[in-house]
N, C-alpha and C positions, 0 to 999 in steps of 0.2 A: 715683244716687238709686234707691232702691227701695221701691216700694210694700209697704205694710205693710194688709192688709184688716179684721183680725180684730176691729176695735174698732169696725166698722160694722156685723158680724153682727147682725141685730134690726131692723136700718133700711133696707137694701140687700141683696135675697138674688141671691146669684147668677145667676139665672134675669133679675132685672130689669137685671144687669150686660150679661147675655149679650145683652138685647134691645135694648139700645145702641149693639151693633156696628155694624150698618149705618149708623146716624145720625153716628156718630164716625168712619167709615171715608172716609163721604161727604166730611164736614168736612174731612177730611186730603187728601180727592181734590181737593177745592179747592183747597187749601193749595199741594199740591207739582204741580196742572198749572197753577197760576197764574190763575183764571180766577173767583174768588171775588171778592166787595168787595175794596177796600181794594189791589187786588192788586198795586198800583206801589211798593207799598212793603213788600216781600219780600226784599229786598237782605239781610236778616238768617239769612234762611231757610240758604243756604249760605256764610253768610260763613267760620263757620270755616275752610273749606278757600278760599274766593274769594279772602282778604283781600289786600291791596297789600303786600307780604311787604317790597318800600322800605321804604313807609313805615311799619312798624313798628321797623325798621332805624333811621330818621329819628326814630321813638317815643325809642327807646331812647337814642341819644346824648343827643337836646334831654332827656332824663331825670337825663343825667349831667352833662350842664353846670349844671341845675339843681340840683341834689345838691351841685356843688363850691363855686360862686357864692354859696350864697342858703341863710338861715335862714328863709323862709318862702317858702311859695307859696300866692298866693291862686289858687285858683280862683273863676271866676266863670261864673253861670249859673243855671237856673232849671230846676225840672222834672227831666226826662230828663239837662239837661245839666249837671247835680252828680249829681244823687241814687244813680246807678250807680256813680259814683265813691267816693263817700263813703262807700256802703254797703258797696263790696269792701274798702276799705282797714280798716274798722272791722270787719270779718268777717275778712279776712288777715291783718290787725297786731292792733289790740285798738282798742275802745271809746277806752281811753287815750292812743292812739297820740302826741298830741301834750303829752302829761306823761310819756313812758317816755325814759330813757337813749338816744339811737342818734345812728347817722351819717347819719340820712337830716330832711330841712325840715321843719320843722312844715308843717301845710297847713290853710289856715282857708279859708272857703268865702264867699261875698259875692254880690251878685246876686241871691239868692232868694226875697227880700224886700222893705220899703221900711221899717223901722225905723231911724230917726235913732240911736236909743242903741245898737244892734247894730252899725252902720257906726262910730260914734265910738270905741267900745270896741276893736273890729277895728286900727282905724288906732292906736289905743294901744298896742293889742300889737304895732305893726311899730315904732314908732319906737324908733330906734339897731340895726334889724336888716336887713340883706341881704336884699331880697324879691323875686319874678320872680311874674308873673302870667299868666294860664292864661286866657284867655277866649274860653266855649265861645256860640256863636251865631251860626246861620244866617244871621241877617237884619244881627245889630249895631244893630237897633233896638228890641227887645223891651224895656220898660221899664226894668223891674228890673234886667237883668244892664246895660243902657247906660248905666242912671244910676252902677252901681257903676263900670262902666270909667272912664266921665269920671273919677272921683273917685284911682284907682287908676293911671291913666295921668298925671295929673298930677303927684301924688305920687311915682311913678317921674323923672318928666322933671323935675322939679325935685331931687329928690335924686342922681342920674345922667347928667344930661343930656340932649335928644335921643339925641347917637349911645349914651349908655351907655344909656337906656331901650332903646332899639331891641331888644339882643341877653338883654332881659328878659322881653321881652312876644312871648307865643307865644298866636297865632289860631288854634280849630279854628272852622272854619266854611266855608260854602259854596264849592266849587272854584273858579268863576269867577264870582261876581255879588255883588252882597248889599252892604248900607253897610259893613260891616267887611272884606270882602275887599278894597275900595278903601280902604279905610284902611290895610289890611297891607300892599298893595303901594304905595301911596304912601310910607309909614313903613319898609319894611325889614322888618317884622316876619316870623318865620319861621310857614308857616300849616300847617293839616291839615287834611284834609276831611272834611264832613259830608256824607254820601251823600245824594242825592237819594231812592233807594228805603228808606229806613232813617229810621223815626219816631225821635222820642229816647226813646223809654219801652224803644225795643228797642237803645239803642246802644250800651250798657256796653261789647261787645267792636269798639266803633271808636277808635278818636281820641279821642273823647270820653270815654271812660272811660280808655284805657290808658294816655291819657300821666302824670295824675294818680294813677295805681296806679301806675306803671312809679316815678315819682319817692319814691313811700312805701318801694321796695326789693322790691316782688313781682318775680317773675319772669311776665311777661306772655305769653314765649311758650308757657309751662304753663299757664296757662289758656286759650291759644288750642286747645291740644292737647284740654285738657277736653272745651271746646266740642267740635272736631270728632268725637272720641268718641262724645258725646252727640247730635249729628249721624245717623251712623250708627248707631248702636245704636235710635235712635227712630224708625227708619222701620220697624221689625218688623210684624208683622201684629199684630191688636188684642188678642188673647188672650195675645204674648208683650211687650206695649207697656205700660208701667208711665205714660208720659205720658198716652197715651191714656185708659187707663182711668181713669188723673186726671179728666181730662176731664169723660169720660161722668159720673164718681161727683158732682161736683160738680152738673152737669146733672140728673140722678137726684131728689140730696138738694133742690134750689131747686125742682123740679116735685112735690115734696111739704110743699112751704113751708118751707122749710130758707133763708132770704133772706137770712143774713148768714153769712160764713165769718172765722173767727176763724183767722188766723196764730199759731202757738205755737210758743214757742223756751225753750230752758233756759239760755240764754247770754245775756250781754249784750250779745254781740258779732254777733247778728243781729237785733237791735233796730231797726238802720238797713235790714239787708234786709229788714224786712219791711215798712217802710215805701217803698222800693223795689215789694215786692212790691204793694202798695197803690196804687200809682201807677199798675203792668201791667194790673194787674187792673179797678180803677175804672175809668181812664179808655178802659181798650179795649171792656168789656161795659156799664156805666151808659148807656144810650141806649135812647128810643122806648118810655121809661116803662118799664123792665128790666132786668136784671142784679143779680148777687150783690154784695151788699154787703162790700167787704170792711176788715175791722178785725184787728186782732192785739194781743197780752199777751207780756208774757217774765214767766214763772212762775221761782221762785219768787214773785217781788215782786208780780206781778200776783194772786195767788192771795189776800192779803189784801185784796185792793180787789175789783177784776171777780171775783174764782173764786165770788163770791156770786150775782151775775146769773149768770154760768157753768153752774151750779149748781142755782138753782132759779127762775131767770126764762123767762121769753118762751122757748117751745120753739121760737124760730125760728132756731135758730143751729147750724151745725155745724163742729169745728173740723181744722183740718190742723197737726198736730204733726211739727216739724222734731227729726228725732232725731237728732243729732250722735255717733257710737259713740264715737271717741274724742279725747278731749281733748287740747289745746297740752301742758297742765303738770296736774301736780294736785298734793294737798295731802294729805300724812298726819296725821292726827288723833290725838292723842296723849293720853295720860291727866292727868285732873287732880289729885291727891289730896283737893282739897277739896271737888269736885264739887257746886258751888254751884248748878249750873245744871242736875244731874241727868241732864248726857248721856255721861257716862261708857260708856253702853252702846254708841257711838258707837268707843270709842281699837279704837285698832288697826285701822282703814277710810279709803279714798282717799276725799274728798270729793266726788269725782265716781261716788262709790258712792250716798252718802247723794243727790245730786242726781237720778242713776237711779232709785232709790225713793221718791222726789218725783215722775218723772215716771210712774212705773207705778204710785203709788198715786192719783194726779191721773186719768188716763184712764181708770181702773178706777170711780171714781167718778162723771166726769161721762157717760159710756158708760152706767151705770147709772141715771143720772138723767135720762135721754132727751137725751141731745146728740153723736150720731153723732162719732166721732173716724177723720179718715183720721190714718195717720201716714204719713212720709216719709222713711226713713232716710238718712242723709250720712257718707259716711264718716269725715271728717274737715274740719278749715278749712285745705285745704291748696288750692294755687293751682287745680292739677288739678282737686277738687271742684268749687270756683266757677263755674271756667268751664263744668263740665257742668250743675251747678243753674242755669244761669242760663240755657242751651237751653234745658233739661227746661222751666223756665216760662214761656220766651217761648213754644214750641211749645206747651206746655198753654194759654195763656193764647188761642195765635190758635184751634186748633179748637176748643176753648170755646167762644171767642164766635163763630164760625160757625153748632155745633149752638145757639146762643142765638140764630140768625137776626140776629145784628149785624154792622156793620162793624169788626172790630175793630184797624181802622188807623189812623179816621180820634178827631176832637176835636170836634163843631162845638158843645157846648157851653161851650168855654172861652172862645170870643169873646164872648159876651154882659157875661161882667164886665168884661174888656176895654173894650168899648164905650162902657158905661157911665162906666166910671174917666175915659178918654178926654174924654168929654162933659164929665163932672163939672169936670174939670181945665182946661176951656175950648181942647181943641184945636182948632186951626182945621179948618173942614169938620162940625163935629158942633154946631153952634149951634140946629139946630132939636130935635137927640133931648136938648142940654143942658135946654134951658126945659121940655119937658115932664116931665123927672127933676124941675126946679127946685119943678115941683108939687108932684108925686109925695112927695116930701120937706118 
């Protein structure tokens, strides 16, 4: 990843970059002596090189028996524990991955939700098909992904058997405790673990992410390599540290009321990362009344809709443009003779020309229209890359929210609707917060 500055000149002068060193350096002094908020769950920090090199080992077969076995893998999970996955494979493979030609499972996702027609739909497309299922959670009781197991685990043992469900259903989740580790070792099920230091919004490169990439046909230990790369290379000091000065720029722009950062992609195929990225970001800085809002578009498509608010709304937005240098495939443009549609001026250009001038005509304009543009260059959607974008922004995302004075490890907003749901649904223990919602409503 490499920082790209020139499209913020006007909004962030150097001099205000330079005065963030110290605040940013601090951040990171937290970060790597361990002694910040948050700081028990750092496990991410050097996993690239820490990681259990087994059980990636262990990744990879349970990958291929899944490959040999099974036209489908459900994954199941919520949060952190899809949305890494889902987002690498859709950034690796494509957007289409389970409409394209290949030797590797479809993989549909389940868990993340509580939609009745989304579950019935789901279980339509497995029937008369070979399926193994992937269920990632700590506890095995968080609502969403448990009510999908039940449903999924049945379905298995009645199409398979016990002993043939057994050597389908593969647990990541907690080493030794939790209701689904006692279920996997009661059942036989083959498990992986969910590190105790390690939130899910940072776990893409555990278990949690790699076995369900590993199954798509990525090569996982190229993006472990990424990561450690990107490891190393971001410990720089803050003048040669392109994370860092992430960081601060972001910081910068929100203390000049700059409150929402807008994600930009020219691909389809980082639509889901950047909903990913929206996950990192929100839920580690949104606390104590603060934090950058964050939202994202994929232009070109989005440019008819948002590039309007983009454009000439609420100067409260600044965006980070994901530049992808070079493309999977591209497309030659060819002449028309009838030229009905007048873009004839067009033949004889890669498609991924004309999308570059979409994108340098996009930032030239809303740059000009007061909307600060960092850009982010990528070299490509290759395993490699991923795994180092995916450091670069967990690391960006933690000294972030330190110079933003938060914890950005912890969630404690997420239990309130929880709670609520809970009450609503009449569990036992929450009788007296039900009857007061009962008002309330």
């Amino acid at each position: 990843m490499k920082l790209v500055k020139k499209y913020i000149h006007g909004f962030v002068s150097e001099e205000s970059l330079r005065t963030m060193k110290t605040q940013t350096e601090a951040a990171a002094g937290l970060l790597h002596s361990r002694t910040g908020p948050g700081n028990e769950f750092l496990g991410w920090l050097d996993l690239p090189v820490s990681y259990d090199k087994d059980e990636l080992e262990r990744i990879k077969n349970a990958a291929e028996r899944i490959k040999k076995n099974s036209d489908v893998l459900i994954v199941i999970g919520i949060g952190g524990s899809y949305l890494g996955a889902r987002a690498a494979i859709e950034f690796l493979k494509s957007p289409l991955y389970n409409n394209l030609k290949k030797d590797t499972p479809d993989i549909y996702y389940a868990g993340n939700g509580i939609s009745p027609e989304y579950l019935n739909e789901l279980l339509e497309i497995c029937e008369g098909r070979n399926i193994s299922v992937n269920v990632i959670s700590k506890s095995g009781t968080t609502t969403e992904p448990a009510l999908a197991f039940r449903v999924f685990k049945k379905l298995l043992e009645k199409k398979y058997g016990a002993d043939g469900a057994r050597s389908r259903i593969y647990c990541t989740t907690d080493k030794v405790k939790g209701t689904l580790k006692e279920l996997a070792d009661e059942k036989g099920y083959e498990t992986f673990a969910i590190a105790d230091d390690i939130g899910g919004r940072y776990s893409v490169l555990t278990a949690v992410g790699l076995l369900p990439i590993a199954v798509s046909g990525c090569d996982v230990s190229e993006i472990m390599r990424g990561a450690a790369v990107a490891m190393e290379e971001l410990k720089a000091p803050f003048e040669q540290n392109d994370c860092y000065q992430y960081a601060a720029l972001r910081n910068i722009l929100y203390r000049c009321g700059k409150h929402t950062e807008i994600m930009v992609s020219y691909d389809p195929a980082f639509v889901l990362m950047a909903e990913w990225y929206k996950q990192l970001f929100g839920e580690s800085e949104g606390k104590e009344n603060k934090g950058i809002f964050p939202a994202a578009v994929n232009f070109s498509a989005d440019l008819h809709s948002m590039g309007q608010y983009i454009q000439e709304g609420l100067r409260i937005i600044f965006e980070t443009v994901i530049d992808i240098k070079k493309p999977k495939t591209d497309f030659f443009l060819e002449d028309d003779p009838e030229n009905l549609d007048s873009l004839n001026f067009l033949t004889g250009q890669n498609m991924s020309e004309v999308n570059r001038k979409a994108f340098e005509g996009t930032v030239l304009a809303h740059s000009q229209g007061g909307v600060p543009n960092i850009v982010l260059e990528l070299e490509d959607r290759s395993e490699y890359s991923f795994g180092y974008m995916v450091y670069f922004f967990e690391k960006a995302c933690a000294v972030s929210g330190y110079i933003l004075g938060v914890n950005p490890f912890n969630q404690p907003g997420v239990e309130a609707y929880k709670n609520n749901m809970f009450a609503l649904l009449n569990k036992p223990g929450y009788e007296k917060q039900r009857e007061e919602l009962l008002k309330r409503l």
